[in-house]
PLY file of the C-alpha trace (Angstrom):
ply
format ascii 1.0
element vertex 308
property float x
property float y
property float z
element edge 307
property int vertex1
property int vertex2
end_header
0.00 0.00 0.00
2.90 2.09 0.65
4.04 1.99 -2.56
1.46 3.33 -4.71
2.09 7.28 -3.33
5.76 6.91 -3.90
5.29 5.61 -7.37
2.92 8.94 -7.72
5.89 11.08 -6.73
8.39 9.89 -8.65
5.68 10.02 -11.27
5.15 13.19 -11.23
9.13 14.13 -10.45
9.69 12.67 -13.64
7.59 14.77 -16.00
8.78 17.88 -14.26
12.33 17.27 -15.06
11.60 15.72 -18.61
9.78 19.50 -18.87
13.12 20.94 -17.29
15.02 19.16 -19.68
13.31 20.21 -22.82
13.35 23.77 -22.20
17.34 23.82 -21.04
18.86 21.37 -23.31
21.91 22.07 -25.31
21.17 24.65 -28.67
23.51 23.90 -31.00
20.72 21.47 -32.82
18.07 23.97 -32.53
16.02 24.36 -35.77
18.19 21.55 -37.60
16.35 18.90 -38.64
13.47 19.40 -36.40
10.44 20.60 -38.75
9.74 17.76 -40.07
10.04 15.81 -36.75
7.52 13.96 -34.59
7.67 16.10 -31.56
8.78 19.63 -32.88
11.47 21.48 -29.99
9.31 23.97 -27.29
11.15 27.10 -27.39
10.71 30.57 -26.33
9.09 29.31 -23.38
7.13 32.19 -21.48
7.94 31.39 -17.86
5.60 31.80 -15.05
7.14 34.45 -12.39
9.71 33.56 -10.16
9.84 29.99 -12.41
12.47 31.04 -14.73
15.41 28.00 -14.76
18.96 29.89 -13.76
20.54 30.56 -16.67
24.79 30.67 -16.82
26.32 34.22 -16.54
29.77 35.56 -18.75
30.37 36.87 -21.70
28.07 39.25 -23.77
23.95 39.11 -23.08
23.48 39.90 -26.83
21.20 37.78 -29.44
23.48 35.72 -31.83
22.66 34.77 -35.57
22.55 31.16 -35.93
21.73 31.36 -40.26
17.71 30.51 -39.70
15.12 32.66 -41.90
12.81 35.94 -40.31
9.86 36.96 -40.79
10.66 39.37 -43.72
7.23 39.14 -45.55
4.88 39.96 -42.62
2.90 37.84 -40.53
-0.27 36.14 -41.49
-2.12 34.94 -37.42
-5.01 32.67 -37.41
-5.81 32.33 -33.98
-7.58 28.70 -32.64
-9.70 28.56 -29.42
-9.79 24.95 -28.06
-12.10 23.74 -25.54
-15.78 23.54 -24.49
-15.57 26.68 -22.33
-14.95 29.04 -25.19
-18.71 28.33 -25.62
-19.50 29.53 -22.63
-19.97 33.48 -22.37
-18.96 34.63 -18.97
-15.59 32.81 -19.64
-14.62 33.96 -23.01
-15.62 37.23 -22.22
-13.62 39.93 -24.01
-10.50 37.12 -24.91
-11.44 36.76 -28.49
-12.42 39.89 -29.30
-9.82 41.53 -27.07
-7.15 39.58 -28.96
-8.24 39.98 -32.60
-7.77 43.61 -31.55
-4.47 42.94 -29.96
-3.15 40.92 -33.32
-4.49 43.60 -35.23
-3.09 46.71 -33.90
0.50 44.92 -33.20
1.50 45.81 -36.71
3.12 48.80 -37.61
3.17 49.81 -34.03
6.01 50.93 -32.16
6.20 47.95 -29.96
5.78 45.55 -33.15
9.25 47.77 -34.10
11.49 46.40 -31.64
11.86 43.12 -33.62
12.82 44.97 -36.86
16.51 45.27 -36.24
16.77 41.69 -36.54
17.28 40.08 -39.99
18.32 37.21 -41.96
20.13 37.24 -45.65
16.49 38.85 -47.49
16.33 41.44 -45.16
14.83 42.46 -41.59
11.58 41.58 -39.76
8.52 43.15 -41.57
6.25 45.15 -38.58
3.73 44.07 -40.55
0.31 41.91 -39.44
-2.48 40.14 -41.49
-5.52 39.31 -39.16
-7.41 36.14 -40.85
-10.38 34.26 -39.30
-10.41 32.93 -36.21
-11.42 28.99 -34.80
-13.82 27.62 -32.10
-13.00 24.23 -30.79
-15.11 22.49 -28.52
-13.87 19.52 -28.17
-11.61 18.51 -24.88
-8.17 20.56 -25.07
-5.27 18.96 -23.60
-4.79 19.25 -19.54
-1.27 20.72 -20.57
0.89 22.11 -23.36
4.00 19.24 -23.05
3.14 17.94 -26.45
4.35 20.35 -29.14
2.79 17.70 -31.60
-0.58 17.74 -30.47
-1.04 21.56 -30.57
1.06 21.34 -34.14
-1.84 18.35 -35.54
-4.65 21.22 -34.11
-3.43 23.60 -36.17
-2.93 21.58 -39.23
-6.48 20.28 -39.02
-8.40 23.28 -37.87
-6.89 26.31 -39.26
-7.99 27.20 -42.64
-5.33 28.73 -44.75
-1.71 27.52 -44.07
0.88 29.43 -45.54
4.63 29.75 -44.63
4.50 33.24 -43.29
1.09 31.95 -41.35
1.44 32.11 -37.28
-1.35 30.05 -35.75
-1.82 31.07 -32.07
-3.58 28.14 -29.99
-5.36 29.27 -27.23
-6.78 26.41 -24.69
-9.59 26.45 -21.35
-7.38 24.74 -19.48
-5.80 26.25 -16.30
-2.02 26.07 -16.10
-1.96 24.42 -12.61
1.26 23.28 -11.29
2.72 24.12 -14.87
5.58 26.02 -14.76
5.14 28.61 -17.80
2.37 30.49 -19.49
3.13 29.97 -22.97
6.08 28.78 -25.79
6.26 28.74 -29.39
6.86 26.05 -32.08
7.65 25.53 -35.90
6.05 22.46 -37.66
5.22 20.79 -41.20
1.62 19.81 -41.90
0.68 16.91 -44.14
0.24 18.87 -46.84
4.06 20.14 -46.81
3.70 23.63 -44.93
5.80 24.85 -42.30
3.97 27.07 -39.56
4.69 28.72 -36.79
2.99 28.06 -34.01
2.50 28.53 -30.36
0.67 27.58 -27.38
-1.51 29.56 -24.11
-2.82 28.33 -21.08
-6.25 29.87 -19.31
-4.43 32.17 -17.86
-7.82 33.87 -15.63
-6.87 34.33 -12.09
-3.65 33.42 -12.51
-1.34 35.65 -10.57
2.01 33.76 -12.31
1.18 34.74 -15.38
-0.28 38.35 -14.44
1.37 41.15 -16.10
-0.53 43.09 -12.95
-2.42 45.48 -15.74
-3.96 48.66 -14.40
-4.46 51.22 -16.45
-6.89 49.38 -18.97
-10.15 48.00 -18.97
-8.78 44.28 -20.27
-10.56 41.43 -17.77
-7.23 40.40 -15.91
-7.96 37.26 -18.30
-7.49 39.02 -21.40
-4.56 41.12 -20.52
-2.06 38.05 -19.35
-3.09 36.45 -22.18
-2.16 39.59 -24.46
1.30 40.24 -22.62
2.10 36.61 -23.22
1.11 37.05 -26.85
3.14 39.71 -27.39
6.38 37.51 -26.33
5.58 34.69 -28.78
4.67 36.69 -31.60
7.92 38.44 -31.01
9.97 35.05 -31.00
7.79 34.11 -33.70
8.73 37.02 -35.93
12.70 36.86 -34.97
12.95 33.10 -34.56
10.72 31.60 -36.30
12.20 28.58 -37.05
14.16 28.15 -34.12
17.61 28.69 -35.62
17.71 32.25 -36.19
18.31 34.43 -33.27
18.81 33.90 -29.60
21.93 34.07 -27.17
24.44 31.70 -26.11
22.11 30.35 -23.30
19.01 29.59 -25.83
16.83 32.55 -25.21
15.31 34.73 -27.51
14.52 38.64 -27.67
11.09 38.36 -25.47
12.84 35.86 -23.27
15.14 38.19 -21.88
12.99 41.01 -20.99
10.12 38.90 -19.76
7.89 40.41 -16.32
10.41 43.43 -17.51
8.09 46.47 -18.47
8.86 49.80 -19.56
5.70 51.28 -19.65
2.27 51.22 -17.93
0.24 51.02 -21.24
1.56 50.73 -24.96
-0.51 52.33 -28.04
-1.07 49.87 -30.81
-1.58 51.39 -34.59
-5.72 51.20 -33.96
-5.06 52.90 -30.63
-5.38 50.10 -28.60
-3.80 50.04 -25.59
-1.98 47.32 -23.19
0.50 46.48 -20.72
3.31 44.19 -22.41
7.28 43.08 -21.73
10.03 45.13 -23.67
12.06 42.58 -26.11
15.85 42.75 -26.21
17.73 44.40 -28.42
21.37 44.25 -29.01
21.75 47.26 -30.53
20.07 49.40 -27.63
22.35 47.03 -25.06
25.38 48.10 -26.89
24.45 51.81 -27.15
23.37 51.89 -23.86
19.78 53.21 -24.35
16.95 50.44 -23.11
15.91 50.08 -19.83
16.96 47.01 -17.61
15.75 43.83 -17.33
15.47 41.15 -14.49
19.25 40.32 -14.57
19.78 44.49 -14.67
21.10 44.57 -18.47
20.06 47.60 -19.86
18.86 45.91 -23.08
14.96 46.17 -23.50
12.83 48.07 -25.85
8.80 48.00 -25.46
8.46 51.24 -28.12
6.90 53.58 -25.39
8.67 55.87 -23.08
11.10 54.14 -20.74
11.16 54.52 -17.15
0 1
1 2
2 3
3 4
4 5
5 6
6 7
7 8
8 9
9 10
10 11
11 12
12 13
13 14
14 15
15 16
16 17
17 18
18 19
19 20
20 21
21 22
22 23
23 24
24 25
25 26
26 27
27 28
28 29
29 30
30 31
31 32
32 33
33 34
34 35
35 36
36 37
37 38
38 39
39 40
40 41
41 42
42 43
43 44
44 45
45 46
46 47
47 48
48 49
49 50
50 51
51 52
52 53
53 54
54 55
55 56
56 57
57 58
58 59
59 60
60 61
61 62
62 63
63 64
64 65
65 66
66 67
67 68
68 69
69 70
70 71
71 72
72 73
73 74
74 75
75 76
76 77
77 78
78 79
79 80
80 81
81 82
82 83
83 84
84 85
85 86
86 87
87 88
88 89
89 90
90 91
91 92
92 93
93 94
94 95
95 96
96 97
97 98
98 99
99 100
100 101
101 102
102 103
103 104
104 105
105 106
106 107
107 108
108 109
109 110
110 111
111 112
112 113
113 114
114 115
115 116
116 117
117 118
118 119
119 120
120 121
121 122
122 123
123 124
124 125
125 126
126 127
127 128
128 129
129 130
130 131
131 132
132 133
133 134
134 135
135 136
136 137
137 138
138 139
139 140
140 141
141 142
142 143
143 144
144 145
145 146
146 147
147 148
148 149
149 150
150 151
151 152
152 153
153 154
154 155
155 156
156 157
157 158
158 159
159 160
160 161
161 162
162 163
163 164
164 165
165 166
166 167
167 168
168 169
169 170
170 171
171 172
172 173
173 174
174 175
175 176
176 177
177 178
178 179
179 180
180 181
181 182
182 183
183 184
184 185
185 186
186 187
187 188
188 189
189 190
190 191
191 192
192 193
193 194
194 195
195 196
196 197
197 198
198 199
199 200
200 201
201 202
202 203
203 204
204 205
205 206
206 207
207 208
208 209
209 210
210 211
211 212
212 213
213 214
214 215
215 216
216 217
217 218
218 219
219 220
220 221
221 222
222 223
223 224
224 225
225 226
226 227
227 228
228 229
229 230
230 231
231 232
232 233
233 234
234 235
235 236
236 237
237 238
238 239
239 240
240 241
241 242
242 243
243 244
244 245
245 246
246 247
247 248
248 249
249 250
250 251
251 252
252 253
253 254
254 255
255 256
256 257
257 258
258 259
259 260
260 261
261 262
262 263
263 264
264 265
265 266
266 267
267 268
268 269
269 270
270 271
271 272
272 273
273 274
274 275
275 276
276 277
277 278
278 279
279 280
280 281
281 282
282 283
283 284
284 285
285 286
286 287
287 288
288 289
289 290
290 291
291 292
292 293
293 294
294 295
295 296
296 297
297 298
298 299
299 300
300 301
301 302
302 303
303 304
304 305
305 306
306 307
């Protein structure tokens, strides 16, 4: 009888560090090989607070080219909303239409401009966004997000117009429990030979670990953690899309290193939206010594308002 609990701990001890393990193992194979593979490599993972893995100190804290592709043309986002709940009024609330207007304000804004200086061999990062349609799913979502493949086979059967440039946001009811991150971001190759971007959110309603702590709008708590979390994968997305472009030495990308960092209360989108979102790193205002600091104190981040 005594063994049945332990076997439920070291259960459970065991996914933990296999989650652990995927988001801090080595980088040097990242985006090699791995579009076209069964379980596509989590990256860009938005960590709850205070659930960040220690990361190795030394040498410079600036984003290295590793050869991978940019978004150069734009960014086509098809959002998908999986789960029975997203029928249910007093939950979705203002989520979906709170996040179409999110997706389509972020380009040509000034915070959608601190991904430009990035590039690849055709050029920089387009600020530029193309809202599509949007998906209801009411079937069961998955009680987590540690299967890149499932959310990758959701997007490839539900969304409705795959195109390379397309990023296909997958937003589930499920509550992020003992999970410890909000969100992350994938690239994958549908049956039909298309490689997407895409990336996955918790329910992130009442969840003060995933809380950018908005207020100065009138988002439901729900929908603003959901948009600041947004805003760091569609950043990733645009700068490392498929996971061999540009991130540092230790992995992380340009929202990774400014994440729970924020510059400014409340950030105007292009249709005058506003929100509370993380800065994303950028090398060139590290080196010229004009961002404002992040977590670790490196003077690095850019959220396009007025800095503290």
């Amino acid at each position: 009888m005594k063994r049945f609990p332990i076997a439920i701990t070291l259960a459970v001890a065991v996914c933990a560090v296999t989650v652990t393990m995927r988001a801090s193992q080595d980088h040097s194979n990242r985006g090699q090989g791995l579009l076209n593979a069964p379980e596509p490599q989590m990256a860009g993972i938005h960590w709850a607070r205070d659930h960040a893995p220690a990361r190795p100190g030394g040498g410079s804290p600036n984003l290295l080219y590793h050869s991978g592709p940019v978004m150069t043309q734009g960014v086509y986002v098809e959002p998908i909303y999986w789960g029975a709940q997203w029928n249910n009024p007093a939950f979705t609330a203002d989520k979906m239409s709170g996040l179409q207007l999110f997706y389509s304000g972020f380009g040509g804004s000034s915070y959608g401009d601190t991904n430009t200086e990035y590039t690849d061999s055709n050029g920089h990062v387009l600020n530029a966004v193309a809202f599509g349609v949007d998906h209801v799913d009411n079937s069961s979502a998955p009680r987590n997000g540690n299967k890149t493949s499932i959310i990758l086979n959701e997007v490839c059967s539900k969304a409705t117009n795959l195109v390379p440039n397309g990023y296909y946001p997958v937003y589930v009811d499920t509550p992020r429990g003992h999970s410890g991150y909000c969100a992350w971001h994938s690239a994958g190759t549908c049956s039909n030979g298309v490689t997407v971007q895409f990336a996955f959110f918790y329910n992130l309603d009442g969840d003060a670990g995933c809380d950018p702590e908005d207020a100065s709008t009138s988002h439901t708590q729900g929908l603003e953690a959901l948009a600041n979390v947004s805003g760091h994968e569609l950043s990733e997305a645009l700068t490392d899309p498929h996971l061999n472009a540009w991130y540092d030495s230790n992995g992380q990308e340009n929202a990774d290193k400014c994440a729970w960092s924020f510059g400014t209360d409340h950030l105007k989108f292009s249709n005058n939206s506003s929100w509370k979102i993380q800065g994303n790193w950028s090398n060139a205002a590290f080196d010229g010594g004009t961002g404002y600091a992040n977590r670790s104190g490196q003077l690095g981040c850019l959220d396009g308002g007025n800095y503290k």
